[in-house]
C-alpha positions, 0 to 999 in steps of 0.5 A: 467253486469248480473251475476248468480242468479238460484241455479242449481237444480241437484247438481251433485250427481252421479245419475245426472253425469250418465245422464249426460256422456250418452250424446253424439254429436249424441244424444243430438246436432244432429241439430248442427252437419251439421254446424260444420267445421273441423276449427270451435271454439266452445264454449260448456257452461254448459259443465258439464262431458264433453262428448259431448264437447269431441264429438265436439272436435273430429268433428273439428280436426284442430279447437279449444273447449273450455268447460266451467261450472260454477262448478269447480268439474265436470270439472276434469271429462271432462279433463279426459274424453279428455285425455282418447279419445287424445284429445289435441284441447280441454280446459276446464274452468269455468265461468257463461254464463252470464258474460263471460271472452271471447273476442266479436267474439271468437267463430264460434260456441257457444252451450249450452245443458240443460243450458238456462233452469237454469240459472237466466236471459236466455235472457242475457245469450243469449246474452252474446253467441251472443256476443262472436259469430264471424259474421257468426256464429251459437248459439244453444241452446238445452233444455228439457221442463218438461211440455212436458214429458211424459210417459205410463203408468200412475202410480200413483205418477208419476205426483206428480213427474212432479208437484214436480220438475216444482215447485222446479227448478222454485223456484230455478230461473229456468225454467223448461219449458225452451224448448218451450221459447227457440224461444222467448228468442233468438228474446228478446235476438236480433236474426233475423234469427233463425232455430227452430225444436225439438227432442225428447229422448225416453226410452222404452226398459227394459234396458232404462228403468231401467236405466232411472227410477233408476236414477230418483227414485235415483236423487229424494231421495239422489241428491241436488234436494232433498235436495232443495225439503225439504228444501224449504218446497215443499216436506217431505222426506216421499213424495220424497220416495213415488215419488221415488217407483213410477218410480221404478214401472214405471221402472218395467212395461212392457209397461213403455214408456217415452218420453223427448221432446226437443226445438233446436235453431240454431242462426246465427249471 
């Protein structure tokens, strides 16, 4: 059975949790949430903090959620969250999406956000959240594409930072630009009936853009990716400061707008 060969790429140094415990059910699995029963068992892989887990869980009262991450660490971060919220129809494990420990139909519904675009084999791990999928039920799948940001205006370094990241998270045995393959990878991993559309985060006031820029400028200097820049010899550490000036001048702009595009798959089983 496959098994996990990437390197995450963020790490989870404090300013990739930020990013991650702004995400909410609403802002970040609005396409699913028609789909959900009050009953329904959810799967939520590649958990990480656990808000949005804790979202679904409040979303299907009288139904179970289970979280899962391959890293042990960030998972007492999403059981305190569910024990902040009361949360009591809520479990959180670790585990690797490619091998997964659940029965075959375990799940109505099997969700996973910004996770198929770091692992090692997306199509296996497609279907391995096929596999634990009851008939019936929905996989969906929701993941950013860096070649698709895209911001104004156009300070310099801005794009080494794009070029920059691509090159690292592919070297790591992801796919950074996941969002537009999500299609492909569903019919390669079996899926006949499949719903796709798109979505998008935007920053572009002054607090979202502050925000966004310091903990990018942040990430880029002090977080696992970093690290991985260097040491795979994509970037000196003089470059990374460079692109870290550079979102802080974006950040700063009066007219700074970004945009994050996003491909949505809902999967039925």
């Amino acid at each position: 059975m496959a098994h996990e060969t990437a390197v995450y790429t963020h790490g989870h140094h404090d300013s990739v949790l930020r990013s991650h415990r702004w995400r909410t059910a609403a802002n970040s699995a609005a396409y699913l949430l028609g789909e959900l029963r009050p009953d329904a068992r959810v799967l939520d892989i590649g958990c990480g903090p656990g808000t949005i887990t804790c979202d679904l869980a409040a979303l299907v009262p009288r139904g179970r959620v289970t979280g899962l991450d391959a890293a042990a660490g960030v998972l007492e971060q999403a059981r305190a969250t569910a024990d902040e919220r009361g949360l009591e129809n809520i479990e959180f494990t670790t585990g690797d999406v490619h091998a997964l420990d659940q029965p075959d139909g375990s799940f109505d519904v099997v969700h996973a956000h910004q996770t198929l675009q770091h692992v090692g084999d997306p199509v296996a791990a497609l279907r391995e959240m096929r596999r634990v999928c009851a008939p019936g039920g929905i996989v969906a799948v929701r993941d950013a594409d860096y070649g698709g940001m895209f911001w104004y205006p156009e300070v310099p370094g801005m794009d080494r930072w794009q070029q920059l990241y691509r090159r690292v998270a592919s070297a790591c045995g992801g796919q950074p630009d996941a969002g537009r393959r999500l299609h492909a990878w569903a019919r390669q991993a079996g899926f006949t009936d499949v719903t796709v559309s798109t979505s998008t985060w935007n920053y572009s006031t002054p607090q979202e853009r502050a925000w966004w820029s310091g903990l990018w400028a942040e990430r880029t200097v002090a977080s696992a990716y970093a690290e991985l820049a260097v040491g795979k010899g994509l970037a000196t550490r003089e470059d990374l400061e460079r692109i870290a000036e550079a979102w802080r001048a974006w950040g700063a702009h009066e007219d700074g707008w970004f945009g994050v595009l996003h491909g949505e798959l809902l999967c039925r089983v």
